[in-house]
C-alpha positions as CSV (number, residue, x, y, z in Angstrom):
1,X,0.0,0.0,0.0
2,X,2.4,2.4,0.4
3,X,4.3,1.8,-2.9
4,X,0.8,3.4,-4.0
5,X,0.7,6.3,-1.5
6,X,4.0,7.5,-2.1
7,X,3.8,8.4,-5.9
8,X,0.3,10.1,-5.2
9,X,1.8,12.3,-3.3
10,X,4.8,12.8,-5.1
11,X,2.4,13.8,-8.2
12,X,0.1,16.0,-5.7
13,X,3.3,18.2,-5.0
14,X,4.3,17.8,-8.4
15,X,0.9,19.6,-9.7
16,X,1.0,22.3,-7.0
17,X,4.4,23.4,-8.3
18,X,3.3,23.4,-11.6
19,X,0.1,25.2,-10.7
20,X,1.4,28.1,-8.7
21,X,3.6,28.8,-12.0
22,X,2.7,31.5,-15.1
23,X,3.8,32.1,-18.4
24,X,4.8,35.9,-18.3
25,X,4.5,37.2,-22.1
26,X,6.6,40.5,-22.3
27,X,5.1,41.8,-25.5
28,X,5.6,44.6,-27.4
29,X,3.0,47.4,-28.1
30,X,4.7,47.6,-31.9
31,X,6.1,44.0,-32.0
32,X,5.2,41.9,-35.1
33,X,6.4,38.9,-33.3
34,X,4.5,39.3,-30.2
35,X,1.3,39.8,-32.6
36,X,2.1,37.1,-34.4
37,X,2.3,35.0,-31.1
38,X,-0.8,36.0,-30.0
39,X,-2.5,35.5,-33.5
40,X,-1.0,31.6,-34.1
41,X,-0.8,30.1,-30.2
42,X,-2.0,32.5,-27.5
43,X,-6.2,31.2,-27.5
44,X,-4.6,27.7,-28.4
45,X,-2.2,27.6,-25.3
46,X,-4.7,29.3,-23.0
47,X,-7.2,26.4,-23.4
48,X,-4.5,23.6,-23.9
49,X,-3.6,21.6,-20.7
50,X,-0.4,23.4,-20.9
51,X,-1.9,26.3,-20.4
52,X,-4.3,25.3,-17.6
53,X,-1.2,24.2,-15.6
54,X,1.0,27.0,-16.7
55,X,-1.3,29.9,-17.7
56,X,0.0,33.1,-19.6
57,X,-0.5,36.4,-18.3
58,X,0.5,38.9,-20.8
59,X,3.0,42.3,-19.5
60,X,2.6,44.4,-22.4
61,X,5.5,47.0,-22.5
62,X,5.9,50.1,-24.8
63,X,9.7,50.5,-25.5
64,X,11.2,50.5,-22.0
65,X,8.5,51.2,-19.8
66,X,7.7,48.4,-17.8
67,X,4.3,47.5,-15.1
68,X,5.7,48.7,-11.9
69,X,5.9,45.3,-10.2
70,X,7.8,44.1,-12.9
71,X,10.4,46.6,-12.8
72,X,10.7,45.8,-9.0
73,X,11.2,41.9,-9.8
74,X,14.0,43.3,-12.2
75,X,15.5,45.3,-9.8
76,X,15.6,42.9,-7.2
77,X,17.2,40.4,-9.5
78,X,14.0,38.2,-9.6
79,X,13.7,39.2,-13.2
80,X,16.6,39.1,-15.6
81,X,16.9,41.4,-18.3
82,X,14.6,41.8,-21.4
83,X,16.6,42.2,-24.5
84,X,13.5,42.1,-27.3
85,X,9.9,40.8,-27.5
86,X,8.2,38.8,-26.7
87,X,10.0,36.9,-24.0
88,X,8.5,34.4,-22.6
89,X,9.2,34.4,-19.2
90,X,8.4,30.8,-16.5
91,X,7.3,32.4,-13.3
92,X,7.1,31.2,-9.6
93,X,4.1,32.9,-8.7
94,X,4.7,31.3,-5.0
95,X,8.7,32.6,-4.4
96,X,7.7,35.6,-7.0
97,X,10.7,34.9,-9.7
98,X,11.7,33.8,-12.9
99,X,12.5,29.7,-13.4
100,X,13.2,29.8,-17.1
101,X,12.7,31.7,-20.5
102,X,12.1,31.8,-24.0
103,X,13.2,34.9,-26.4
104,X,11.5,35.2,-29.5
105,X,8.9,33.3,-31.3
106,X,9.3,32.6,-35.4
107,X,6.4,29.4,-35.4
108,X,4.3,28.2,-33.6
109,X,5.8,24.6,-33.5
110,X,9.1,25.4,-32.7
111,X,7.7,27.8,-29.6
112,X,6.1,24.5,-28.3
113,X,8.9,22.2,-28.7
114,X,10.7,24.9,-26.8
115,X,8.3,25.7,-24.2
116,X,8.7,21.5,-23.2
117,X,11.9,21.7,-23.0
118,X,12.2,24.5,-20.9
119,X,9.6,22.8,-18.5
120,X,11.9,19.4,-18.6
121,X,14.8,21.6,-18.0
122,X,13.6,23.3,-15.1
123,X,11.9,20.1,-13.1
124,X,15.9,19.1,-13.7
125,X,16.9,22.4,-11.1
126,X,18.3,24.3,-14.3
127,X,17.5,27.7,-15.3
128,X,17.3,27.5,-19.1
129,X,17.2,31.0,-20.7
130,X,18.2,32.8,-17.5
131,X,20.0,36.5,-17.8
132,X,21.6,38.6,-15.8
133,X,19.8,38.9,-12.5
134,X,17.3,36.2,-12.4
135,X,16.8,33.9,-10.0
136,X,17.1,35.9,-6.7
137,X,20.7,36.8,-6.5
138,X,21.1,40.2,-8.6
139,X,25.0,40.0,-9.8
140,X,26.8,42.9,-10.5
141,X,27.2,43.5,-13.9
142,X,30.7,44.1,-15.4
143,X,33.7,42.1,-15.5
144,X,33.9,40.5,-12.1
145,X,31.0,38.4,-12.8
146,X,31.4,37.6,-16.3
147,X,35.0,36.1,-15.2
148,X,33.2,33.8,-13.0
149,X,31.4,32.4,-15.9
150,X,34.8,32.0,-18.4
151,X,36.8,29.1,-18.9
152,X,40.0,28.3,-19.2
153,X,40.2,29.7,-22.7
154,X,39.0,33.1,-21.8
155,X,35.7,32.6,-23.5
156,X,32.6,32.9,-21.6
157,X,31.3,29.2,-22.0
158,X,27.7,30.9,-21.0
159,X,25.8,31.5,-24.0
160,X,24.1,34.6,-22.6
161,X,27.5,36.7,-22.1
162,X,27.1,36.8,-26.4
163,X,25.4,39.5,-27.6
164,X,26.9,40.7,-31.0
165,X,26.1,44.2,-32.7
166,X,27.1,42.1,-36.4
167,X,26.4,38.7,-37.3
168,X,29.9,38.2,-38.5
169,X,31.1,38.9,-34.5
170,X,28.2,36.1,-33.7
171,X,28.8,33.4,-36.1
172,X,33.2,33.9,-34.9
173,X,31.6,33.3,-31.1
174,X,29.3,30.5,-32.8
175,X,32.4,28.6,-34.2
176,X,34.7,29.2,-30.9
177,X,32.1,27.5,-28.9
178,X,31.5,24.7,-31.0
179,X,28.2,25.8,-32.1
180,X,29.0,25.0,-35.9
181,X,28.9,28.6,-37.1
182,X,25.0,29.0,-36.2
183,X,23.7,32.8,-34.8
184,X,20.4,34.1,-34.6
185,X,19.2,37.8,-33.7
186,X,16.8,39.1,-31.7
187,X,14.4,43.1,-32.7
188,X,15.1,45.1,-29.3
189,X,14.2,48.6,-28.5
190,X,18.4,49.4,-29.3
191,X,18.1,47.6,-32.4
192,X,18.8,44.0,-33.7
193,X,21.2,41.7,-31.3
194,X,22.8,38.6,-32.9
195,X,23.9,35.4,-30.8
196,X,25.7,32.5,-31.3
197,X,23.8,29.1,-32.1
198,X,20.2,27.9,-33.4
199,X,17.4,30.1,-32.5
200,X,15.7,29.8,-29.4
């Protein structure tokens, strides 16, 4: 009998941590790709059993001018930082900060097969997507923490230390890290970023 209790209640504590989770959609006022997102998945998602457990609430944001509790998760380092929309952003809703995130959308499958893998990731303990101050510890930024990160080579082995203003710059960092030469940008408010490896 209790081989049978103890995975109930293993799956009970399971679903109460998924349940007390959101999907946080930062989404752009002027954004194509957050329209687009809200056009091909958003109704879908919302009544999908994804969405039930993990349900989106949308921050819309109009260049840099975030909802005021936001801005206070980012300045506590509960929120990283938002680089373009949308971002799609796994929230604790109980300890009130980010798990995991997703930046950009292109289709609607590949935003799924993402989003899975984001959830797998993070019932692993890992942090998949996270930038600079999520998570509850807000870092410094500059050099001192960035060196942390580097390896042996010198070369930040984290792929969120890459941000490129040219794709040539990105697909050099792409190569050096093994990625195969792959980059992919992101639209922000600044302009377009590129990044080493596939798009996420």
């Amino acid at each position: 009998m209790n081989k049978i209790i103890l995975p109930i209640i293993c799956f009970a504590l399971l679903s109460n941590q998924v349940l007390a989770n959101e999907l946080l959609v930062v989404s752009g006022k002027n954004s194509k790709n957050s329209k687009k997102w809200q056009e091909e998945v958003s109704q879908e998602y919302s009544l999908s059993e994804m969405g039930k457990e993990t349900p989106v609430k949308i921050v819309s944001i109009e260049g840099d001018k975030f909802p005021r509790w936001f801005m206070k998760a980012m300045e506590e380092g509960r929120i990283g930082q938002i680089l373009g929309t949308p971002t799609f952003i796994i929230w604790d809703d109980v300890s009130k900060k980010e798990l995991g995130r997703l930046e950009g959308y292109t289709q609607k499958e590949k935003f799924y097969s993402q989003l899975n893998e984001a959830f797998s990731q993070i019932s692993q303990g890992l942090h998949p997507g996270r930038r600079e101050g999520s998570g509850g510890s807000h870092q410094e930024e500059g050099s001192g923490s960035k060196q942390q990160r580097e390896g042996s080579g010198g070369m930040s082995q984290d792929i969120m230390d890459h941000i490129y203003k040219t794709p040539e710059e990105a697909k050099r960092a792409s190569e050096m890290l093994g990625l195969g030469g792959e980059i992919h940008s992101h639209e922000t408010p600044q302009g377009i970023i590129y990044m080493p490896g596939p798009t996420m």
